[in-house]
MDAnalysis code that builds the backbone (N, CA, C; Angstrom):
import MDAnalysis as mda
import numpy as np

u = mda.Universe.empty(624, n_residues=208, atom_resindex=np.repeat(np.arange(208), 3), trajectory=True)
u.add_TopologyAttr("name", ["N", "CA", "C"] * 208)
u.add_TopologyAttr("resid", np.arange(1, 209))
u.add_TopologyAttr("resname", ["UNK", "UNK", "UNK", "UNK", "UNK", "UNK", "UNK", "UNK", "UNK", "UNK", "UNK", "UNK", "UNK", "UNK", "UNK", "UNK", "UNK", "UNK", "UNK", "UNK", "UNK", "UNK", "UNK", "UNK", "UNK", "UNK", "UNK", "UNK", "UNK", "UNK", "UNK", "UNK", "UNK", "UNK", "UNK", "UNK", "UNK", "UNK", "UNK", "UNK", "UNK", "UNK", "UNK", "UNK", "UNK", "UNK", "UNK", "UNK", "UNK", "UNK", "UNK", "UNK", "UNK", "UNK", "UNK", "UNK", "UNK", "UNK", "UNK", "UNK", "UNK", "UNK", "UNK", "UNK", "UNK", "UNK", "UNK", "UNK", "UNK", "UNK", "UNK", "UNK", "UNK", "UNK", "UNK", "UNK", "UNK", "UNK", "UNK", "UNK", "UNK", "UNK", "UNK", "UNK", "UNK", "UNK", "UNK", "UNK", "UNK", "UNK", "UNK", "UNK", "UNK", "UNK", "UNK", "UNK", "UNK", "UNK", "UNK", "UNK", "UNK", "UNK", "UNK", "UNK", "UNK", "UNK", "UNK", "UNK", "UNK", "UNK", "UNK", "UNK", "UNK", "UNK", "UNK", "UNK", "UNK", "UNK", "UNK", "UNK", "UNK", "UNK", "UNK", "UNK", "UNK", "UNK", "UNK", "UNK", "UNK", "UNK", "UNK", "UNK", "UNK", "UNK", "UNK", "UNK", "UNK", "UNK", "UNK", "UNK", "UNK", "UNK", "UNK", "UNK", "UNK", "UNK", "UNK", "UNK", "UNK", "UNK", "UNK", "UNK", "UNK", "UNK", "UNK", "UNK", "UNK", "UNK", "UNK", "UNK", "UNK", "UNK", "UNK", "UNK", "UNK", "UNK", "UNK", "UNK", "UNK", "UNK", "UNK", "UNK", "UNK", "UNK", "UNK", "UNK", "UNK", "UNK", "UNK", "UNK", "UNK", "UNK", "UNK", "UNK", "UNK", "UNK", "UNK", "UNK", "UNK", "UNK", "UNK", "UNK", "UNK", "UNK", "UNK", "UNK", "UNK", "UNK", "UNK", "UNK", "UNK", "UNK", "UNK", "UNK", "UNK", "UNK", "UNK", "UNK"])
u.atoms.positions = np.array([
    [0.837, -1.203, 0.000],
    [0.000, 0.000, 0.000],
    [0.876, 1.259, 0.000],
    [2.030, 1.056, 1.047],
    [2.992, 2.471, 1.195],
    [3.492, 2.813, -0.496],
    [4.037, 1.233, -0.910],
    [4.690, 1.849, -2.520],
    [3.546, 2.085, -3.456],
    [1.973, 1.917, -3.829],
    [1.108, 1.889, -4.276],
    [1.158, 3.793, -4.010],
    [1.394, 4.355, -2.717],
    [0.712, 5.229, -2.583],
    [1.752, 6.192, -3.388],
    [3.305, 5.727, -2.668],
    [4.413, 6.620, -2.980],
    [4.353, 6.803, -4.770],
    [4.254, 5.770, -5.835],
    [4.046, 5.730, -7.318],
    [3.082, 6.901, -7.427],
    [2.084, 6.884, -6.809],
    [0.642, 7.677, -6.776],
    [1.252, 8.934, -6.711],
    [1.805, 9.501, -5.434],
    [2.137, 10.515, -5.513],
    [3.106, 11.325, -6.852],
    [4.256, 10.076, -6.893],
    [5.430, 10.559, -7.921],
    [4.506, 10.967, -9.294],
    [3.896, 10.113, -10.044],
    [3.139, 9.736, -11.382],
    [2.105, 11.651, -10.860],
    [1.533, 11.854, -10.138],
    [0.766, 12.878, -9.895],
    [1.899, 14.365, -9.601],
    [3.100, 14.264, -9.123],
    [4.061, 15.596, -9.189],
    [4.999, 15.268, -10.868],
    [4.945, 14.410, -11.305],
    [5.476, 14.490, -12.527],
    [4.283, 14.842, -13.795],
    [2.836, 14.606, -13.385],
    [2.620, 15.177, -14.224],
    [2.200, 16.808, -14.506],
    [2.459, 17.293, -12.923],
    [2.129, 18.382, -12.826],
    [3.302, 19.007, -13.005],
    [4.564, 18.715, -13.622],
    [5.875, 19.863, -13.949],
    [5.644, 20.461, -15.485],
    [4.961, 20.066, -16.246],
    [5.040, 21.089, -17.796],
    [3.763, 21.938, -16.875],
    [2.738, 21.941, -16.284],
    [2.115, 23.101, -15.838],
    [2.598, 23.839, -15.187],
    [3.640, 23.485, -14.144],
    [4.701, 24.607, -13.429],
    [5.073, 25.292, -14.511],
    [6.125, 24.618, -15.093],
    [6.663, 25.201, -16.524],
    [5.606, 26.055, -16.896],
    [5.362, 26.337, -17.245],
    [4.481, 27.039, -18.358],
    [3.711, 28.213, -17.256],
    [3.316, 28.190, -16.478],
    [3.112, 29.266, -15.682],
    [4.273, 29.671, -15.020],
    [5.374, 29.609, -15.329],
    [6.732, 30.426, -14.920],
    [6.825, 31.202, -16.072],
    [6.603, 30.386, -17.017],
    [6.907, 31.242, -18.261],
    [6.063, 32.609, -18.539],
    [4.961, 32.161, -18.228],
    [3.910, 33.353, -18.334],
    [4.136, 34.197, -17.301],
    [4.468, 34.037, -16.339],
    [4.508, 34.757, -15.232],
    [5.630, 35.895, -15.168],
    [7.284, 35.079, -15.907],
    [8.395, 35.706, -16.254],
    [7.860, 36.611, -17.518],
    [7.149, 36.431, -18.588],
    [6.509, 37.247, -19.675],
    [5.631, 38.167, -18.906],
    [4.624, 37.888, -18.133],
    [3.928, 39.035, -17.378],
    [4.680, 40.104, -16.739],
    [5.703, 39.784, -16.136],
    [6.800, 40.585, -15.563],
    [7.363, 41.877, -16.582],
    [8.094, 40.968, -17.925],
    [8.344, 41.787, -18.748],
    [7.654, 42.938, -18.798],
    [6.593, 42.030, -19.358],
    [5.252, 43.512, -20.311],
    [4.988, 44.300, -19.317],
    [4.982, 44.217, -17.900],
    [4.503, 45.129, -17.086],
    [5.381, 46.185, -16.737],
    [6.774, 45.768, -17.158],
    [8.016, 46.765, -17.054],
    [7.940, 47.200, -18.576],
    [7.706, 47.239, -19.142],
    [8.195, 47.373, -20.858],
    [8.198, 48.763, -20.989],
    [8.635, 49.673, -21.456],
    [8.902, 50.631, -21.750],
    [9.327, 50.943, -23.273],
    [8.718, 51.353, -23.794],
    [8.962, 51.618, -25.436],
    [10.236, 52.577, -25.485],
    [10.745, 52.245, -26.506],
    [11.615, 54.067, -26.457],
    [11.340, 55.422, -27.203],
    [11.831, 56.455, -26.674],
    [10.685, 57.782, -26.721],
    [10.436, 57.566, -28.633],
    [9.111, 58.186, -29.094],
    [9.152, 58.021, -30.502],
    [9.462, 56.682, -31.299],
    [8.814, 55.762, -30.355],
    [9.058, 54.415, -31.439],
    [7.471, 53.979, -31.911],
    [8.200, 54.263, -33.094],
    [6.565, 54.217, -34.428],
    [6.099, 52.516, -34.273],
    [4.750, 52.654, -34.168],
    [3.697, 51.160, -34.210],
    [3.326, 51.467, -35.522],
    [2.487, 52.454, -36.187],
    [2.534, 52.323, -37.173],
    [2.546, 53.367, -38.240],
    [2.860, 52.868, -39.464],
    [3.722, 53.744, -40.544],
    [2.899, 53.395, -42.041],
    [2.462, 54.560, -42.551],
    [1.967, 54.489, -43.661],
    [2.563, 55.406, -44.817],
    [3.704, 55.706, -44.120],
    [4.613, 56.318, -45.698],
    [5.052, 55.259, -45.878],
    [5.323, 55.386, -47.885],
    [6.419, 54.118, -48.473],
    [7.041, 54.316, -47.888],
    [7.867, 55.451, -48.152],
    [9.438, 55.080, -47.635],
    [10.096, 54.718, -46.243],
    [9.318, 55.316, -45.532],
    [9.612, 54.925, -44.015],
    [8.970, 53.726, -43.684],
    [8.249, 52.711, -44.106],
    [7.888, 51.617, -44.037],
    [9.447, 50.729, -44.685],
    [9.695, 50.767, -45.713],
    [10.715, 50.137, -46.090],
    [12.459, 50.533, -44.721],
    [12.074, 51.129, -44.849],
    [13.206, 51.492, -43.947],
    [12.609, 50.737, -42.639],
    [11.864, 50.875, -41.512],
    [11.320, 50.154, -40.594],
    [11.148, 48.627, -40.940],
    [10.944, 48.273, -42.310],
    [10.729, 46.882, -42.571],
    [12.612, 46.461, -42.598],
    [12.968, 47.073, -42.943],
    [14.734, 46.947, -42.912],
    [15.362, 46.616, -41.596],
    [15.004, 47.065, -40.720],
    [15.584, 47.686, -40.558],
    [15.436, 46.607, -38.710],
    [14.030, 45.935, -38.468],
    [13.825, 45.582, -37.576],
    [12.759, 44.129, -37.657],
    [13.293, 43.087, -37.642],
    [12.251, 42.012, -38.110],
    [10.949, 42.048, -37.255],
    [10.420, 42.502, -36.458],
    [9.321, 42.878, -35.787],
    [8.178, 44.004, -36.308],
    [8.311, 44.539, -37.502],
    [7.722, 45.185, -38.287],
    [7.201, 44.279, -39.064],
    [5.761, 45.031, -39.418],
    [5.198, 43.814, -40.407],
    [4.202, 44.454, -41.050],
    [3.815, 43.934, -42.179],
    [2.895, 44.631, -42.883],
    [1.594, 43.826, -42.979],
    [0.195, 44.572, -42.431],
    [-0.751, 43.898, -42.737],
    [-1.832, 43.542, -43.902],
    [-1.224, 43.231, -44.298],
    [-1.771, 42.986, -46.118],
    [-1.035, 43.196, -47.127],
    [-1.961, 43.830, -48.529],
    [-0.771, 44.046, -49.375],
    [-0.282, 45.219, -49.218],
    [0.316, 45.780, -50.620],
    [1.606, 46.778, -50.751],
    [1.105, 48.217, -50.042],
    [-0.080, 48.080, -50.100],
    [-0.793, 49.576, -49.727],
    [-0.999, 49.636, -48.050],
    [-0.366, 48.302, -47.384],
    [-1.244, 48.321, -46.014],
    [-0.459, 48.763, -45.087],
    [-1.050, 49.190, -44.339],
    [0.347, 49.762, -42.786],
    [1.282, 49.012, -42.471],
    [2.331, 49.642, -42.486],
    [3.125, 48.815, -41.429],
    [3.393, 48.747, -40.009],
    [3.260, 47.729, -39.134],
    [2.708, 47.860, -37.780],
    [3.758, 47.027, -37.094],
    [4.186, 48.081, -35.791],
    [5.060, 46.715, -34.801],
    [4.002, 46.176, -34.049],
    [3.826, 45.045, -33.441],
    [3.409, 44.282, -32.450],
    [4.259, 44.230, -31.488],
    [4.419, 43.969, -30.261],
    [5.203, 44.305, -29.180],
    [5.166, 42.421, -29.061],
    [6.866, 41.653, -29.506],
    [6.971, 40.559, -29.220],
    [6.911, 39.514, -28.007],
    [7.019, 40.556, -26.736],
    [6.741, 39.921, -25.592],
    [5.322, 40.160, -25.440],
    [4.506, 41.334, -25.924],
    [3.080, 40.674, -25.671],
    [2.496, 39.630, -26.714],
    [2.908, 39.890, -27.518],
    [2.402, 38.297, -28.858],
    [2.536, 36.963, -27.888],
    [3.581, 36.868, -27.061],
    [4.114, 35.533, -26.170],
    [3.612, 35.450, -25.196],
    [3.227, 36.521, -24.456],
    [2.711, 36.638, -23.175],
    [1.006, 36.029, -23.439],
    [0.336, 36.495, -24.287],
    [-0.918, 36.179, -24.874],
    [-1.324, 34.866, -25.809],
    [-0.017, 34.514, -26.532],
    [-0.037, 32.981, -27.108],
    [0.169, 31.723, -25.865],
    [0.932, 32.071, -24.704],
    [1.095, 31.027, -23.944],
    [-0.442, 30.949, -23.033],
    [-0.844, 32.142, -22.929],
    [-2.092, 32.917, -21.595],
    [-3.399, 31.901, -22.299],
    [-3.032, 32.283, -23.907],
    [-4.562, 31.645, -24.486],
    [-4.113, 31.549, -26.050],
    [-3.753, 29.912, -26.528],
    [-3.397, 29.601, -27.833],
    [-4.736, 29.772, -28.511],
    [-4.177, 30.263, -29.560],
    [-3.166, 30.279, -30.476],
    [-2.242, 31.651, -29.682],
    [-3.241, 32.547, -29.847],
    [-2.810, 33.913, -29.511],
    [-3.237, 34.593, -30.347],
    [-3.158, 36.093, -30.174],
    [-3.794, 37.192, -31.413],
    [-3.176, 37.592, -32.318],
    [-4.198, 37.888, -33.082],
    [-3.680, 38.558, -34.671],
    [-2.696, 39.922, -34.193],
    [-1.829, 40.015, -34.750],
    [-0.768, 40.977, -34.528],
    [-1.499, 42.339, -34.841],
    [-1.126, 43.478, -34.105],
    [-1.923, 45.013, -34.199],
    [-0.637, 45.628, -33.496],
    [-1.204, 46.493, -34.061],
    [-0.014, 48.333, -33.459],
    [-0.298, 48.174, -32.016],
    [0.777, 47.726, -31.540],
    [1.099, 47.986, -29.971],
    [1.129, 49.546, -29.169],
    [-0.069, 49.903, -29.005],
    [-0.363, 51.428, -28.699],
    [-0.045, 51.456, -27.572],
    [0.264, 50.754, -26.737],
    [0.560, 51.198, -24.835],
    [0.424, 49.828, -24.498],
    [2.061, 49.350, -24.090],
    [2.082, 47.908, -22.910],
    [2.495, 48.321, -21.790],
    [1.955, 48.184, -20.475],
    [3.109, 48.096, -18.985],
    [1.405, 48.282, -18.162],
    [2.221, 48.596, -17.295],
    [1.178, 48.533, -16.220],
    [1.011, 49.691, -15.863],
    [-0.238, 49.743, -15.066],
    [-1.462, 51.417, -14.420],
    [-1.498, 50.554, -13.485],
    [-2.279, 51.766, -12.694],
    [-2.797, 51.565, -11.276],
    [-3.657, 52.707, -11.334],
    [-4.907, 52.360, -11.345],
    [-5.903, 53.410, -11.035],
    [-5.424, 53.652, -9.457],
    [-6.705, 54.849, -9.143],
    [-6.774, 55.394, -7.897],
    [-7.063, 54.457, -6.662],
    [-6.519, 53.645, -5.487],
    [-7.271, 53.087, -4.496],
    [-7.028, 51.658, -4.991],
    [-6.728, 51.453, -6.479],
    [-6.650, 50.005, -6.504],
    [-5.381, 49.486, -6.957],
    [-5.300, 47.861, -7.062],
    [-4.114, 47.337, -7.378],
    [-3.447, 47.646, -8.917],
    [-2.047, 47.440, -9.369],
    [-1.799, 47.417, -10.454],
    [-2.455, 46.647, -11.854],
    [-2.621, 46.652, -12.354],
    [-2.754, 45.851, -13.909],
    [-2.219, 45.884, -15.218],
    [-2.217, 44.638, -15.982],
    [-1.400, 44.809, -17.029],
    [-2.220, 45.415, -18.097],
    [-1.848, 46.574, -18.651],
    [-2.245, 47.083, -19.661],
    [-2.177, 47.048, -21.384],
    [-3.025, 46.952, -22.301],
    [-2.508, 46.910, -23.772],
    [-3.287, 47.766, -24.668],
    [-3.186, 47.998, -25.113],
    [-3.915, 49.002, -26.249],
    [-3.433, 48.437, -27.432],
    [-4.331, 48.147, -28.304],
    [-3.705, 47.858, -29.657],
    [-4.439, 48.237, -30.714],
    [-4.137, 49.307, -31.877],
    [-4.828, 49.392, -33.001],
    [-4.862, 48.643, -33.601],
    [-6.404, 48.427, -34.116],
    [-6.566, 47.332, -34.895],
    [-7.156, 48.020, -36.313],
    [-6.817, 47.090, -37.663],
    [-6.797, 48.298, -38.342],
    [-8.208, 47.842, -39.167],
    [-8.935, 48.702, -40.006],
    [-10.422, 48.961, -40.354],
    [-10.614, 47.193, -41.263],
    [-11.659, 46.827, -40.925],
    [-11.716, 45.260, -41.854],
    [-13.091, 45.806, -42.448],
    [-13.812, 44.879, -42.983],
    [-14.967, 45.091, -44.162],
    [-15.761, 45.488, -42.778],
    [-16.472, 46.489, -43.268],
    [-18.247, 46.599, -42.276],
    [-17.606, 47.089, -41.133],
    [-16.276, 47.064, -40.692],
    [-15.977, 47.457, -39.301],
    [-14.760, 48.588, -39.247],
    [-15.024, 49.596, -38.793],
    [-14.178, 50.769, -39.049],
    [-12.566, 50.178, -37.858],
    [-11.557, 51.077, -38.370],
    [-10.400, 50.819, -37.226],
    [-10.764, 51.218, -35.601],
    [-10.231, 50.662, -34.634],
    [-10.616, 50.917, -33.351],
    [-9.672, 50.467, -32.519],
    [-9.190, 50.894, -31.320],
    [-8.486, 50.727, -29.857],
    [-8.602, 49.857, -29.450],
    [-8.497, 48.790, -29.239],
    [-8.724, 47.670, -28.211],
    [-7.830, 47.751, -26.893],
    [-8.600, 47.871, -25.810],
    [-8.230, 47.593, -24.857],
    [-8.117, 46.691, -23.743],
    [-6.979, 45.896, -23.360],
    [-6.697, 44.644, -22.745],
    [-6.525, 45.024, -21.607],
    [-7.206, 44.596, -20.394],
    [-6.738, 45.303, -18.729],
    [-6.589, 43.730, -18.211],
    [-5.267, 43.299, -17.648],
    [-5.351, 41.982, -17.108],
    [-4.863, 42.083, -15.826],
    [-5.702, 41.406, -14.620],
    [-5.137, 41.083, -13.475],
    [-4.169, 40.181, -13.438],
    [-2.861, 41.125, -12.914],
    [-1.919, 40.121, -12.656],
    [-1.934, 38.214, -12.109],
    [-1.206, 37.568, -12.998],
    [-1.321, 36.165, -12.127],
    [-0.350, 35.917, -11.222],
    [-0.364, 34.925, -10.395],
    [0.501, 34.619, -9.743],
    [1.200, 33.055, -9.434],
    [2.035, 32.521, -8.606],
    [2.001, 31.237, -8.735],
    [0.702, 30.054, -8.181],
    [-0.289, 30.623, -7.822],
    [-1.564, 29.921, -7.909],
    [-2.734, 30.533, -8.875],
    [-2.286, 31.625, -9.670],
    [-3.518, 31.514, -10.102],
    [-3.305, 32.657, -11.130],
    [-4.093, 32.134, -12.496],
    [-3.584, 32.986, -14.055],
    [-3.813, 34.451, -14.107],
    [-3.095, 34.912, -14.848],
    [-3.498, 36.740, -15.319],
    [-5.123, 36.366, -15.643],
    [-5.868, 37.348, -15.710],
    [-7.454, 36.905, -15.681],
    [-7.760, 38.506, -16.599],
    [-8.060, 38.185, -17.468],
    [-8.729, 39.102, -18.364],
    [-10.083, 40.199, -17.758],
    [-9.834, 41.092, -17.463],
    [-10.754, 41.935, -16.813],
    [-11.962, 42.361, -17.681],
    [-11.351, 43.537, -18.839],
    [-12.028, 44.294, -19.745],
    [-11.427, 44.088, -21.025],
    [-11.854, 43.845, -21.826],
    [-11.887, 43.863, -23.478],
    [-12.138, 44.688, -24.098],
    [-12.413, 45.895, -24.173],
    [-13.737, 46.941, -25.328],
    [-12.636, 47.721, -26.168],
    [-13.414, 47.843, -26.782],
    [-13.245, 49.141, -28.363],
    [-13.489, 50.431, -28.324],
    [-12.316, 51.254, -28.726],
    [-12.868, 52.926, -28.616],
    [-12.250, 53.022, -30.248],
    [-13.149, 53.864, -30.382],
    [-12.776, 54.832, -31.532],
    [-12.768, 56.461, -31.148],
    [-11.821, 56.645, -32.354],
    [-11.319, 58.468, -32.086],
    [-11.821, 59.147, -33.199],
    [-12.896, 59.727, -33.123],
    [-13.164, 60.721, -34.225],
    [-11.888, 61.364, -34.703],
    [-12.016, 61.221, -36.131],
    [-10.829, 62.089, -36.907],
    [-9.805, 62.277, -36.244],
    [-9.268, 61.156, -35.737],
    [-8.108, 61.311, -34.955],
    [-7.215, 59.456, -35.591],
    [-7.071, 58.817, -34.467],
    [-5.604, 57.402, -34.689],
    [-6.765, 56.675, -35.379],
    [-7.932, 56.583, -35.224],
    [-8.463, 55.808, -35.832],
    [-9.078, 55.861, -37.028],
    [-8.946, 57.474, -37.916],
    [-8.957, 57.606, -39.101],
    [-8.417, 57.364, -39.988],
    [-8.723, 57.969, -41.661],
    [-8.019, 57.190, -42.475],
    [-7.079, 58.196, -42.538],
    [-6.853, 59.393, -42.083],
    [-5.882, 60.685, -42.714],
    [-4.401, 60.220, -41.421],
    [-4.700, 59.365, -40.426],
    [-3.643, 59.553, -40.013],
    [-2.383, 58.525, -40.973],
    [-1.244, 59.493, -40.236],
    [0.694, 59.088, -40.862],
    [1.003, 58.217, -40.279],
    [1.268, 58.399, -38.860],
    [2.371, 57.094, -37.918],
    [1.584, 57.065, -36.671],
    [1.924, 56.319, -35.930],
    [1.477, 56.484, -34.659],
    [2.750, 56.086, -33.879],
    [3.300, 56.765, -32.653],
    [3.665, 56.293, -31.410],
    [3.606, 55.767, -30.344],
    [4.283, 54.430, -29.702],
    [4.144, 53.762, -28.730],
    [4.035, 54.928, -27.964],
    [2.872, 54.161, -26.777],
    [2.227, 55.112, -25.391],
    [3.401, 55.074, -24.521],
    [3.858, 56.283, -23.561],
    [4.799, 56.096, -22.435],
    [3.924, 56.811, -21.380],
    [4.180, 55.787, -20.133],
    [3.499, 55.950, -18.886],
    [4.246, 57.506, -18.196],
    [2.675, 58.083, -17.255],
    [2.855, 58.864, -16.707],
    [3.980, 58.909, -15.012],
    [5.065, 59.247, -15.161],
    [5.579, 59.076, -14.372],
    [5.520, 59.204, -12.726],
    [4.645, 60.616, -12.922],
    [3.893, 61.018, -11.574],
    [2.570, 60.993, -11.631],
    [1.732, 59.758, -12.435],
    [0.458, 59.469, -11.953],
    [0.070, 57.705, -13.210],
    [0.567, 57.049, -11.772],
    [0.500, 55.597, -12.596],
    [-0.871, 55.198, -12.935],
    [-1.445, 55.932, -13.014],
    [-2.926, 55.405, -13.931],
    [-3.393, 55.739, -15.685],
    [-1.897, 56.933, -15.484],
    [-2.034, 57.721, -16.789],
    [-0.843, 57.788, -17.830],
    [-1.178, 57.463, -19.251],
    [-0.361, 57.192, -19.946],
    [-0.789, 58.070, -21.037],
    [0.020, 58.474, -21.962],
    [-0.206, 59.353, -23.243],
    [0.316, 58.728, -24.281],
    [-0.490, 59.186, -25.503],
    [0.289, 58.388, -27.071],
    [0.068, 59.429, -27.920],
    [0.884, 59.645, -28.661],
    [0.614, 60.446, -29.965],
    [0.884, 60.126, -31.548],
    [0.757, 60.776, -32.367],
    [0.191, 59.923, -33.749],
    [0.343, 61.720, -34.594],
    [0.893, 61.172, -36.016],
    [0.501, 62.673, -36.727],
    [-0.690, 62.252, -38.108],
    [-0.682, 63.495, -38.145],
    [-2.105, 63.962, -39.481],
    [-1.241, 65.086, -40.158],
    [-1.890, 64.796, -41.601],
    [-1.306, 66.007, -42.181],
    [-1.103, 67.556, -41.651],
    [-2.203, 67.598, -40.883],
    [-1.739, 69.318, -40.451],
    [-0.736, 69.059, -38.907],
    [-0.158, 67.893, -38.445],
    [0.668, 68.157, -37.727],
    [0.380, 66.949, -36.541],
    [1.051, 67.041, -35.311],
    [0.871, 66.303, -34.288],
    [0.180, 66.261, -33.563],
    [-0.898, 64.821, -32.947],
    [-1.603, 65.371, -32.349],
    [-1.521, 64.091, -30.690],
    [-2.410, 63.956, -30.045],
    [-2.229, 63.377, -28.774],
    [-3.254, 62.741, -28.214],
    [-3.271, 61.566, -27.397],
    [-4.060, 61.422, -26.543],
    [-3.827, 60.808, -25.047],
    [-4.515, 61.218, -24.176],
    [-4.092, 60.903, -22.978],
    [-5.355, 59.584, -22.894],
    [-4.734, 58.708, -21.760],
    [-5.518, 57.293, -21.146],
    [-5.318, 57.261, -19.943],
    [-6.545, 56.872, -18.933],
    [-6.324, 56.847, -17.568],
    [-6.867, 54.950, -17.522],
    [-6.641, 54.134, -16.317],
    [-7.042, 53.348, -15.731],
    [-8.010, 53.938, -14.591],
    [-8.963, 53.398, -14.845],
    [-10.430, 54.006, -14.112],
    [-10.443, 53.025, -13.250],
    [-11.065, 52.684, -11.740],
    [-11.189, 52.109, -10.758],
    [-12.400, 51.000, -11.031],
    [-13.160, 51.045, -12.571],
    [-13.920, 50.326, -12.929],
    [-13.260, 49.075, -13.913],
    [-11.737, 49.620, -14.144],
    [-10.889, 48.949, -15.028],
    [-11.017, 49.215, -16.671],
    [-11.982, 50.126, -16.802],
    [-12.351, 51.125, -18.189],
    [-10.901, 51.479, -18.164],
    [-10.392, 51.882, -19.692],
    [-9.673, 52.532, -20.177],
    [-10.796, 54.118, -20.521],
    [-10.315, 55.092, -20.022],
    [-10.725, 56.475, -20.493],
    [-9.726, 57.527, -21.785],
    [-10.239, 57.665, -22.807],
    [-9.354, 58.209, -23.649],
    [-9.779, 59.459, -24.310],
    [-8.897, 60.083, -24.276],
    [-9.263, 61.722, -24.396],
    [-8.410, 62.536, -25.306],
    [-8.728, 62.883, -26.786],
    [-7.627, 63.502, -27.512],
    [-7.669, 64.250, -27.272],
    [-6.223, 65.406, -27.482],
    [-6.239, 66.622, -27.582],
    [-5.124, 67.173, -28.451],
    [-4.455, 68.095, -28.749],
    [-3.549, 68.544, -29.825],
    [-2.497, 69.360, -29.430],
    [-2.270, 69.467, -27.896],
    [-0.891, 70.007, -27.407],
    [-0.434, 69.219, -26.396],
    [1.319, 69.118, -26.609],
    [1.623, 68.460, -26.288],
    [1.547, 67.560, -24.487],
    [2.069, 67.079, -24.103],
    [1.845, 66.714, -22.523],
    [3.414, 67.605, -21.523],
])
């Protein structure tokens, strides 16, 4: 009975080591993205030729979504991984508009994502926003909020040029800014983490 039980046990901690595994991994990837920091002015996405070819040159993490006419967009490679291990397959690659973490007012941190997604048939371009409660070693990142914003005549039109990765507010961790140009020039938007776990987004046209 003692060796009946001892097999029992071994056969039951051996099959539970690729699930350790694999929630270290996610957990070491959650870590990342929540530190990630873009660097100042690094374009997600680019709709001049020429600066597309040059960005496609220039960095294998650039990619173009469709044919010759379509944006070229970074995806942020530790969130592609962080989100393929969280929930296979994983997502269609989009302009990495803001990864790391907020902290609304009163509450805990969360992992944050914003990603432009760009216009498909019947459905105009729009923001997606990812708010995930951190996981831990008992228990997974947990998907909070999902939703879609759109920006009047702003990142989610057809007149915009490039857009810039979001960088967090240094003296108020709930708030992050991104900016993006249009032909008549540069413009901005600020994002808060709301205590409801809403993303709030607010353009405006001078700088932060």
């Amino acid at each position: 009975m003692v060796v009946l039980v001892a097999v029992s046990t071994l056969a039951c901690a051996v099959a539970l080591v690729p699930h350790a595994a694999l929630r270290l991994r996610i957990l070491h990837l959650q870590r990342r993205c929540l530190n990630y920091a873009a660097p100042p002015d690094h374009v997600v996405l680019e709709t001049d030729p020429a600066r597309q070819e040059a960005l496609l040159a220039a960095d294998a993490s650039y990619r173009r979504l469709g044919g010759d006419a379509a944006p070229v967009i970074h995806a942020a490679p530790l969130w592609l991984d962080f989100y393929r291990l969280l929930s296979p397959p994983g997502r269609w690659p989009a302009a990495t508009l803001f990864l790391g973490r907020l902290q609304a007012p009163g509450g805990p941190a969360h992992l944050v994502c914003l990603e432009l997604r760009p216009p498909r048939p019947n459905q105009p371009a729009a923001i997606e926003a990812h708010v995930f409660q951190p996981g831990t070693l008992l228990q997974r990142p947990r998907l909070v909020v999902s939703p879609l914003y759109t920006v009047a005549n702003g990142l989610t039109g057809p007149q915009v040029l490039r857009a810039y990765a979001g960088r967090p507010d240094p003296s108020d961790p709930s708030h992050f800014s991104i900016s993006y140009e249009m032909p008549d020039g540069r413009r901005y938007i600020d994002g808060w983490l709301r205590p409801d776990h809403s993303i709030l987004l607010e353009p405006r046209t001078t700088p932060p």
